[in-house]
C-alpha positions as a LaTeX table, in Angstrom:
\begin{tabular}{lrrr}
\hline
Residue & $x$ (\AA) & $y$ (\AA) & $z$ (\AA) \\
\hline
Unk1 & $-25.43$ & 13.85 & $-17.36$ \\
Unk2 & $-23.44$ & 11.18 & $-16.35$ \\
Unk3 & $-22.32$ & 10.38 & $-13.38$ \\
Unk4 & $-18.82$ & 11.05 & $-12.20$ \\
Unk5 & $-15.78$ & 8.87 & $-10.46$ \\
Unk6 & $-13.88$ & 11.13 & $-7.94$ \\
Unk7 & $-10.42$ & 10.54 & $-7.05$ \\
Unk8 & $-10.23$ & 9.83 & $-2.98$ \\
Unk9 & $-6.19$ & 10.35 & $-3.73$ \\
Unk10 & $-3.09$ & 11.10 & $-5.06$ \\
Unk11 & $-0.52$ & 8.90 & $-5.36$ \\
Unk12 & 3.17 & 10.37 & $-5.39$ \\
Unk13 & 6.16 & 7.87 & $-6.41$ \\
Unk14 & 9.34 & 9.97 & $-6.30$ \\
Unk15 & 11.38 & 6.82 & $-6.52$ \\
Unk16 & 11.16 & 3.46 & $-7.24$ \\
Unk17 & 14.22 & 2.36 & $-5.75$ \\
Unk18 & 14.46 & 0.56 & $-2.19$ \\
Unk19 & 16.61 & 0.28 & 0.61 \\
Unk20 & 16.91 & $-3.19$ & 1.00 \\
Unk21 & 17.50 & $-6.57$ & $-1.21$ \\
Unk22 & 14.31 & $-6.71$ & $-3.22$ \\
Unk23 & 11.76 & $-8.91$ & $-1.37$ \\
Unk24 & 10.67 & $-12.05$ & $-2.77$ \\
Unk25 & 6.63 & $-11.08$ & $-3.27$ \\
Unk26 & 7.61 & $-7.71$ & $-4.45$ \\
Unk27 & 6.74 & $-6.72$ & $-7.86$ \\
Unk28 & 7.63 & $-3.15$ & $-7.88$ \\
Unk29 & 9.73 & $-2.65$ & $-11.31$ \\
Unk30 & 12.89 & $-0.59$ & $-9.34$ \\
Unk31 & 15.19 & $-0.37$ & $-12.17$ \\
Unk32 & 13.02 & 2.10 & $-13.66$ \\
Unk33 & 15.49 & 4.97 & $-12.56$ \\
Unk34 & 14.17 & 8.02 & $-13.57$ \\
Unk35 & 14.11 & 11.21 & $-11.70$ \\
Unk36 & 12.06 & 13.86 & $-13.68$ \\
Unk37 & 9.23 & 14.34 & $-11.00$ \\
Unk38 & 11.63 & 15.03 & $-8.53$ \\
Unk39 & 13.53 & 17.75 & $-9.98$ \\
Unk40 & 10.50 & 19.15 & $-10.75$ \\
Unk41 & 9.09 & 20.00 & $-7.51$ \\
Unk42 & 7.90 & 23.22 & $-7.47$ \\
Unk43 & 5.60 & 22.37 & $-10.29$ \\
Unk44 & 4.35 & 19.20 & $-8.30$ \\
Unk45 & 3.48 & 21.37 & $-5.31$ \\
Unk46 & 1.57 & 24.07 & $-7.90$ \\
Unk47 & $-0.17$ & 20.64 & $-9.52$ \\
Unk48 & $-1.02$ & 19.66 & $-5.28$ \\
Unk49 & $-2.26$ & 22.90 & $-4.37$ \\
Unk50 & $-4.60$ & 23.39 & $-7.31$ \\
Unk51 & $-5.93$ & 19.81 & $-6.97$ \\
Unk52 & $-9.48$ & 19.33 & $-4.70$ \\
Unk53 & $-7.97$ & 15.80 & $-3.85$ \\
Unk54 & $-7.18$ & 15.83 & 0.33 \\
Unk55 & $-5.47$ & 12.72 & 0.71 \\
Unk56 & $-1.80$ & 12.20 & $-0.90$ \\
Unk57 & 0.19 & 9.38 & $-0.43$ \\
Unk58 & 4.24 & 8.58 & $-1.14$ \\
Unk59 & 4.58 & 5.22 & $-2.72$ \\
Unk60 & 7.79 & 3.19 & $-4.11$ \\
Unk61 & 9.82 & 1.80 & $-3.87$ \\
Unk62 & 10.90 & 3.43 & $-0.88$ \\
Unk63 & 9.96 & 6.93 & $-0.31$ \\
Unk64 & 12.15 & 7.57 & 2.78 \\
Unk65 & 14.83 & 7.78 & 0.20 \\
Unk66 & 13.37 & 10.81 & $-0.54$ \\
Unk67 & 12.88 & 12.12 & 2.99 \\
Unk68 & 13.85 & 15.90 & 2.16 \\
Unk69 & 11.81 & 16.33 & $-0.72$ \\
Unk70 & 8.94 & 14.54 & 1.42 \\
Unk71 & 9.38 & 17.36 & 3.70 \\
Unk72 & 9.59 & 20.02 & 1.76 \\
Unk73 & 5.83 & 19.06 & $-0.10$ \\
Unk74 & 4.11 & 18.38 & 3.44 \\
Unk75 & 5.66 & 21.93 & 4.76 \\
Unk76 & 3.81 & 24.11 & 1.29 \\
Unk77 & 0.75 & 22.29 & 1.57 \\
Unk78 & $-0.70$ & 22.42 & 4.98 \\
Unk79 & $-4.46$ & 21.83 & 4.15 \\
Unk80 & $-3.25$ & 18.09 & 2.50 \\
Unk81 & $-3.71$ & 14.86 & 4.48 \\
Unk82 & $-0.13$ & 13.04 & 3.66 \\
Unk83 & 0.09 & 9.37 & 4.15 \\
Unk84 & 3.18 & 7.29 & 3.39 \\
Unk85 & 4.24 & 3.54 & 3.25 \\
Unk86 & 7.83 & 2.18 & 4.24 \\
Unk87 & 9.43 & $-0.45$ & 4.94 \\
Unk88 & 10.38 & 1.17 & 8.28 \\
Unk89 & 14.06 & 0.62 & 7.48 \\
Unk90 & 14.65 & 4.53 & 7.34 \\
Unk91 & 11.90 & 5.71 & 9.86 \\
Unk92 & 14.46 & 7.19 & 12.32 \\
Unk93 & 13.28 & 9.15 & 15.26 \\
Unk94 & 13.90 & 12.40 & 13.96 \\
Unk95 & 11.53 & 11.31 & 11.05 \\
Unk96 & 9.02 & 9.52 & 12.97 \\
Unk97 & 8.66 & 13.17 & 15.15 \\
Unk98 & 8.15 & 14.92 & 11.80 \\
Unk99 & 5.48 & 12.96 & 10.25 \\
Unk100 & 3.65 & 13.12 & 14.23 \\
Unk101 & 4.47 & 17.11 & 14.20 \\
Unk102 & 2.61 & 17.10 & 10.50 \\
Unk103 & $-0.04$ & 14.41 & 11.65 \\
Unk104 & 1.19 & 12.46 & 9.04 \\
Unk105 & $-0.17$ & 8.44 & 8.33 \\
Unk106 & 2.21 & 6.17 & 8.77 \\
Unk107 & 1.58 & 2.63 & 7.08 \\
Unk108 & 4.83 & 0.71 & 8.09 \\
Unk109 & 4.87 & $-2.66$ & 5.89 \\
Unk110 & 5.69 & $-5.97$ & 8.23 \\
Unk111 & 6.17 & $-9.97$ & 8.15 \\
Unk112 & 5.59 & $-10.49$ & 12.01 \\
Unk113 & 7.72 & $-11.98$ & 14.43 \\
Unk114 & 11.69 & $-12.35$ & 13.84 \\
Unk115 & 11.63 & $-15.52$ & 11.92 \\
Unk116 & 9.24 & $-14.52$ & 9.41 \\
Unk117 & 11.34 & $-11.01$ & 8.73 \\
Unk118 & 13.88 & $-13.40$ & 7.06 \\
Unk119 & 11.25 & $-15.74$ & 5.08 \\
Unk120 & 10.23 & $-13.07$ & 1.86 \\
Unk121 & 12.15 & $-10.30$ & 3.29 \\
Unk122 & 15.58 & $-11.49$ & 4.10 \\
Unk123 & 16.43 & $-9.18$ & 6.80 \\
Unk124 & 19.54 & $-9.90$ & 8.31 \\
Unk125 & 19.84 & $-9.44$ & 12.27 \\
Unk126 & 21.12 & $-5.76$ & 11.72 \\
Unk127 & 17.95 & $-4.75$ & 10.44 \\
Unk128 & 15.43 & $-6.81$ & 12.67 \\
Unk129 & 17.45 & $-4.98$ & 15.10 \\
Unk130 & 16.82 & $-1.51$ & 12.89 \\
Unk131 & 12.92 & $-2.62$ & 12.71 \\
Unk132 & 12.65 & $-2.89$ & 16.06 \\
Unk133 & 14.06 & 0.28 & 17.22 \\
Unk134 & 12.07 & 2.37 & 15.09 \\
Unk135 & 9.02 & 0.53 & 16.08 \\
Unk136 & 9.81 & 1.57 & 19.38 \\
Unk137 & 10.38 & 5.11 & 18.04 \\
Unk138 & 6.89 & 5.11 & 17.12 \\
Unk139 & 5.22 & 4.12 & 20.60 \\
Unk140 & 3.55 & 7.61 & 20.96 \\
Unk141 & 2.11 & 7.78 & 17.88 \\
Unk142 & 0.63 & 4.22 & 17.32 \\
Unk143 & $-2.81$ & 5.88 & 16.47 \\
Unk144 & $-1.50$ & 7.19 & 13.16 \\
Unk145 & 0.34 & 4.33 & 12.30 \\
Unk146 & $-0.76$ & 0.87 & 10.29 \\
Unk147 & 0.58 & $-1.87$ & 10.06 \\
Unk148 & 0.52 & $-3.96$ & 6.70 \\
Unk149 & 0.58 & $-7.45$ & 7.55 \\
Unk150 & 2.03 & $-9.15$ & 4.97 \\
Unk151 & 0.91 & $-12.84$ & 4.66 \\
Unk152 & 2.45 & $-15.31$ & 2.33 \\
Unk153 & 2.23 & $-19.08$ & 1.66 \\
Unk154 & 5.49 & $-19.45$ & 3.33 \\
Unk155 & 4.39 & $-17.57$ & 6.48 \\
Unk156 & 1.02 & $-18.67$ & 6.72 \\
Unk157 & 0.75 & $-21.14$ & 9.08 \\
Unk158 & 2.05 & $-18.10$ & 11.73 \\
Unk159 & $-0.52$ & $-15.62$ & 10.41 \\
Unk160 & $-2.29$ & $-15.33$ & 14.35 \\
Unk161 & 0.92 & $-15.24$ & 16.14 \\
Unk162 & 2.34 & $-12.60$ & 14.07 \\
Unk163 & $-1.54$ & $-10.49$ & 14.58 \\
Unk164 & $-0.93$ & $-11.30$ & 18.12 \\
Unk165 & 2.77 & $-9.74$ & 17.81 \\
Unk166 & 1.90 & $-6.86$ & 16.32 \\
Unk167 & $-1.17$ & $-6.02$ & 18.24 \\
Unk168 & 0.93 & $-6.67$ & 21.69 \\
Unk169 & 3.11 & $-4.18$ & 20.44 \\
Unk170 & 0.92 & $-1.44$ & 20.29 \\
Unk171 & $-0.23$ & $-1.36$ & 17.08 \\
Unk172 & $-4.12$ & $-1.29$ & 16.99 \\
Unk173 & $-4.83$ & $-0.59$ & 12.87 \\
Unk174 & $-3.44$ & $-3.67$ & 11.11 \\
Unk175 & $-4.12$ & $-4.76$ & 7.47 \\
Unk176 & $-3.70$ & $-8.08$ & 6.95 \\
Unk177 & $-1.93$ & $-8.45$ & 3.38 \\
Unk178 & $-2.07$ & $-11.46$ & 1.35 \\
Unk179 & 0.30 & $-12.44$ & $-1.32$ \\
Unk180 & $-1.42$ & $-11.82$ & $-4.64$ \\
Unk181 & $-0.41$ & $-13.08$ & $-7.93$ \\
Unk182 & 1.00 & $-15.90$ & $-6.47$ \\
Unk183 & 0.53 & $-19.39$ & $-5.95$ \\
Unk184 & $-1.13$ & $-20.63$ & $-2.97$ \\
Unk185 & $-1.11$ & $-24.61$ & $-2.80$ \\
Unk186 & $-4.74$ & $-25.83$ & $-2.00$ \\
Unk187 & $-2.68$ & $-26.65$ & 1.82 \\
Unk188 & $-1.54$ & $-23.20$ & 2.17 \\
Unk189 & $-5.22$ & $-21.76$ & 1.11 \\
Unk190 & $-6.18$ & $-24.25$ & 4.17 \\
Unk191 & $-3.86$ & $-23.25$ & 6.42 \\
Unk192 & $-5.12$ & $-19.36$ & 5.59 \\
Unk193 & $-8.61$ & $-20.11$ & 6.18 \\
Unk194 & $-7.50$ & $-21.67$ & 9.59 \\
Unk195 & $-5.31$ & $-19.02$ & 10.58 \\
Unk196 & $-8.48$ & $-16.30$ & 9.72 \\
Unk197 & $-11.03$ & $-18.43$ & 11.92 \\
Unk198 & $-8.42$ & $-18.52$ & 14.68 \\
Unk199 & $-8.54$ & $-14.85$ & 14.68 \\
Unk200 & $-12.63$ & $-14.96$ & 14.29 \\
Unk201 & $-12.49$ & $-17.10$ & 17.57 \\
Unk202 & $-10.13$ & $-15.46$ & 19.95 \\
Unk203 & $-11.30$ & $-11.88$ & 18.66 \\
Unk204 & $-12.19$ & $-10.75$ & 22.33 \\
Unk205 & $-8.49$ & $-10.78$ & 22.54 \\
Unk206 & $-8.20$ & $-8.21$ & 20.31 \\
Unk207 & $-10.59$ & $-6.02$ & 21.71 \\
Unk208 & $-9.22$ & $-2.58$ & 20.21 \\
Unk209 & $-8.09$ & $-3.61$ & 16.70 \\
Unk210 & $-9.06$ & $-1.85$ & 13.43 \\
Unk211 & $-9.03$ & $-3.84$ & 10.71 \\
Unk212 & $-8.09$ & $-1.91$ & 7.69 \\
Unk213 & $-8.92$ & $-4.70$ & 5.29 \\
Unk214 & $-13.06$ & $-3.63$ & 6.17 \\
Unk215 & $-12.40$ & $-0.42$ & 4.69 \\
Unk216 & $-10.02$ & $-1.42$ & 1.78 \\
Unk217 & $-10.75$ & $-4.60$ & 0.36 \\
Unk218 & $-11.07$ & $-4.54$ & $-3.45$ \\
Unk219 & $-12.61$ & $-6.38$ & $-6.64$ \\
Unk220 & $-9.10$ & $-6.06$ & $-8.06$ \\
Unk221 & $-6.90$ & $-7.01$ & $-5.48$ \\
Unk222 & $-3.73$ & $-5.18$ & $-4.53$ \\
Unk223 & $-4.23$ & $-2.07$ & $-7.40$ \\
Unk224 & $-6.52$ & 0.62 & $-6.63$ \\
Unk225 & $-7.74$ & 3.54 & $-8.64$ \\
Unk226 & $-6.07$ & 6.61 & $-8.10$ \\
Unk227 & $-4.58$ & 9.01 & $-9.51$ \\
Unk228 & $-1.00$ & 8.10 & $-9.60$ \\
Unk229 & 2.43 & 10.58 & $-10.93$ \\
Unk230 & 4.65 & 8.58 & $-11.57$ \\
Unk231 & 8.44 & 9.53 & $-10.93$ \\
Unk232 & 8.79 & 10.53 & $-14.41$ \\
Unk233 & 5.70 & 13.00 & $-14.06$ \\
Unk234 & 3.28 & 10.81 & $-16.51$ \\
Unk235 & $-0.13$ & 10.67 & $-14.43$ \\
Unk236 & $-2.17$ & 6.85 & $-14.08$ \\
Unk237 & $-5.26$ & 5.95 & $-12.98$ \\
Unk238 & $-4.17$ & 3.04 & $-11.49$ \\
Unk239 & $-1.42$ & 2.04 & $-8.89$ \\
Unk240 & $-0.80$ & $-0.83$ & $-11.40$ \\
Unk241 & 1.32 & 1.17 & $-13.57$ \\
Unk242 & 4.23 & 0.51 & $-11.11$ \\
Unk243 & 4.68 & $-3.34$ & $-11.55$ \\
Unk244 & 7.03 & $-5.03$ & $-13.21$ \\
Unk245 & 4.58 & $-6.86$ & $-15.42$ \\
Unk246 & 3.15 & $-3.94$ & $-16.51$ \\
Unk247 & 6.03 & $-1.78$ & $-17.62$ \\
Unk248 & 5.74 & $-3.07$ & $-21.35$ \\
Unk249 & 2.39 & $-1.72$ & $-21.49$ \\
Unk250 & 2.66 & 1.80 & $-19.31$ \\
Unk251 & 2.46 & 3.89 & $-22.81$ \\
Unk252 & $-0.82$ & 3.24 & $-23.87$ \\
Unk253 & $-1.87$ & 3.84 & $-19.76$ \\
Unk254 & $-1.00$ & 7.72 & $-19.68$ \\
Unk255 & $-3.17$ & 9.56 & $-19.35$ \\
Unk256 & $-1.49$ & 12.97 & $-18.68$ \\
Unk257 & 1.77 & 14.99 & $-17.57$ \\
Unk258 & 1.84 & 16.15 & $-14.57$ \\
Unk259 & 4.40 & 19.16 & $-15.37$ \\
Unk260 & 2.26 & 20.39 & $-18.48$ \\
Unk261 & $-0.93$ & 19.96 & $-16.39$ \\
Unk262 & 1.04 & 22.20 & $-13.55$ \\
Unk263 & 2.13 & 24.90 & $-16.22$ \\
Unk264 & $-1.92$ & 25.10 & $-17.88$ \\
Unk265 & $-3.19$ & 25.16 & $-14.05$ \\
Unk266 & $-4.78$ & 22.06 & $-14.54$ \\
Unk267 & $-5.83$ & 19.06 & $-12.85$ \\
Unk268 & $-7.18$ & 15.73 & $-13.30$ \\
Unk269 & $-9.77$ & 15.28 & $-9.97$ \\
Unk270 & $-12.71$ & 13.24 & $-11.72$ \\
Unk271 & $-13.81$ & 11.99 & $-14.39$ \\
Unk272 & $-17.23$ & 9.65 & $-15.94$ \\
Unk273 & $-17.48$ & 6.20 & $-14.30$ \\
Unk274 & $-17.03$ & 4.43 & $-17.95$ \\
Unk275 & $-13.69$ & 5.94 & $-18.29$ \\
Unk276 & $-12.41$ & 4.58 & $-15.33$ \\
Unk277 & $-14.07$ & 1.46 & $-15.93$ \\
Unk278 & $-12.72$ & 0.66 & $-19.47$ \\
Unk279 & $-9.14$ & 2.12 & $-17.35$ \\
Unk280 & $-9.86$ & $-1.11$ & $-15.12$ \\
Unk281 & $-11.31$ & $-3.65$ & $-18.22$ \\
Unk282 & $-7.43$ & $-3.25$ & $-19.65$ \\
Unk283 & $-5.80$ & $-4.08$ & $-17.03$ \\
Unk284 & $-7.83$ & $-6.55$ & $-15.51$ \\
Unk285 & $-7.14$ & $-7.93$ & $-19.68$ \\
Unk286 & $-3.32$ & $-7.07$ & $-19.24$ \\
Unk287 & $-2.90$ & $-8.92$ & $-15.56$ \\
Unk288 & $-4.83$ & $-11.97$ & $-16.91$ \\
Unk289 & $-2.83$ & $-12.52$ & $-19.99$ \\
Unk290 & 0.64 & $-11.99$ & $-17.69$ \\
Unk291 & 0.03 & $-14.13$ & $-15.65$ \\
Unk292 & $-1.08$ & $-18.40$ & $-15.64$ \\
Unk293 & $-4.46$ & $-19.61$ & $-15.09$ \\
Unk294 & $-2.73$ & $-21.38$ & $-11.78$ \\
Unk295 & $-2.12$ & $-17.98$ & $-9.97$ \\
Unk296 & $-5.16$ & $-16.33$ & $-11.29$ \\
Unk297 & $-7.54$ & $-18.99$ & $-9.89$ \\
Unk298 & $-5.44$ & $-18.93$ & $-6.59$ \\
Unk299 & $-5.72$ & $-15.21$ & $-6.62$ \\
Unk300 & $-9.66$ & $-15.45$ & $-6.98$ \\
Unk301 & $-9.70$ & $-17.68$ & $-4.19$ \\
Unk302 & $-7.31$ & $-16.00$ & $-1.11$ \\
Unk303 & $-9.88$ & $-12.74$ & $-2.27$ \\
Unk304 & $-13.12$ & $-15.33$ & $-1.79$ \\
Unk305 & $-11.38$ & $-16.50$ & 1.62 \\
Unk306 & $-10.48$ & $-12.90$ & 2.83 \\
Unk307 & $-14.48$ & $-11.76$ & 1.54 \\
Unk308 & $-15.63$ & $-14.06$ & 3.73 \\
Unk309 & $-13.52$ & $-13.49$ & 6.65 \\
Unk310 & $-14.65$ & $-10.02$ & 6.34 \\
Unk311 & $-18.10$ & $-10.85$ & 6.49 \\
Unk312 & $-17.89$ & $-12.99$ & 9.29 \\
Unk313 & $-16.02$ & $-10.26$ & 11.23 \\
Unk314 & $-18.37$ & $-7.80$ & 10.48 \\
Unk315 & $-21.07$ & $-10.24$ & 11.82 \\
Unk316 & $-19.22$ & $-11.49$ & 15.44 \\
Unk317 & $-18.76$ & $-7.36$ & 15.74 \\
Unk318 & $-22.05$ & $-6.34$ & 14.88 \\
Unk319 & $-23.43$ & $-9.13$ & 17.76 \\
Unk320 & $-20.95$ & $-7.72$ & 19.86 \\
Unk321 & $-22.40$ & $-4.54$ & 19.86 \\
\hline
\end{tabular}
């Protein structure tokens, strides 16, 4: 018999529109404007409740466009553990006390300090000022929340100050999140590998952080396998599927529809470990003939840096002990 790949998660993307001026490391295809999963609902829920998978997470674009459908799939399914990423934009207060009266996960996507906001994500003042409010809206439930540091080769060089800002604020489970598929200049891959030991060195300062990056670090960066329903109900086994580079290619990807799954009672929960690893051989095929040699070998390298970070953290802590 052979052995089996379970799904930790499901992956919901109602929408892949956003909120905001498309940042400049974002790769999220959001003119894909199709709304099938969502008027579909009930059938999602049916497709949720029959499905062993715990842990579901909203995706996007940005979900919090979606807010009352959100609601309305965390209020039928009770025994789920929900988790959903934003751009924090929309978190309002009355939202933020939902998703801590639901004991919902929280993983709020971030630059840093003021400065950087305006680097990759070109926040205007108005919505620094929007961040920061619902930042403080979430200062009593800090413990569900992460933070996903995201690190570029523009913001590099303030990758400790911007820990340091975060972690002053309250925010204790941080994910420090590197620019993949990008360039990094052999200077900038420097500068990251300085700004990482800085962190290694002053870590007593930092006494109650969580690094999410020891749980989640990956041999393909950025996608993960899970099973993802997409917002026009086709089901993926990767969170690939939603990138503009790979749009071209989602047809021969599908591997199911959600809505005809829902209506046969059925569900996708595992499947054999050579499925899901010829799943992974074509993309890792796909991503390396989309993009240049350049950003794959700098790609490669920012994941050998970040390995060895980890490593090195998991050493000082284990010492520590």
């Amino acid at each position: 018999m052979s052995e089996k790949f379970k799904f930790l998660e499901i992956v919901i993307i109602l929408t892949r529109s956003c909120n905001k001026k498309e940042c400049s490391y974002c790769q999220v295809k959001k003119d894909y404007k199709v709304n099938k999963l969502e008027n579909n609902l009930y059938q999602l829920i049916e497709f949720l409740k029959n499905s062993p998978v715990k842990s579901v997470r909203f995706l996007g674009g940005e979900p919090l466009l979606k807010y009352k459908k959100i609601k309305q799939i965390i209020k039928n399914l009770p025994d789920k553990n929900f988790i959903i990423n934003t751009n924090g934009l929309l978190l309002t207060k009355a939202k933020s006390d939902f998703f801590k009266k639901y004991n919902i996960k929280i993983i709020l996507s971030h630059d840093g300090q003021e400065p950087d906001l305006k680097i990759n994500r070109y926040y205007t003042d108005k919505q620094i000022a929007v961040i920061n409010e619902n930042l403080i809206n979430l200062e009593n439930y800090q413990k569900q929340t992460q933070i996903n540091l995201t690190v570029s080769p523009q913001t590099i060089d303030n990758l400790y100050n911007n820990l340091a800002y975060i972690y002053k604020l309250g925010f204790k489970k941080i994910n420090i999140l590197p620019v993949f598929y990008q360039n990094w200049p052999q200077s900038q891959l420097r500068l990251l590998k300085l700004e990482l030991s800085k962190i290694l060195v002053n870590l007593n300062k930092f006494k109650q952080l969580e690094l999410i990056n020891l749980k989640s670090f990956s041999y393909l960066p950025l996608f993960k396998n899970s099973l993802l329903i997409d917002c026009d109900g086709n089901i993926f086994f990767s969170t690939a599927v939603i990138e503009k580079f790979f749009h071209q290619y989602r047809k021969e990807f599908i591997k199911a529809n959600m809505m005809i799954l829902s209506e046969k009672k059925k569900n996708y929960s595992e499947l054999n470990f050579k499925e899901i690893e010829d799943y992974n051989k074509k993309i890792d095929k796909l991503i390396i003939n989309e993009f240049s040699h350049t950003v794959i070998t700098s790609t490669e390298k920012v994941n050998r840096i970040f390995e060895n970070f980890i490593n090195k953290y998991l050493k000082i802590n284990k010492a520590n002990l």
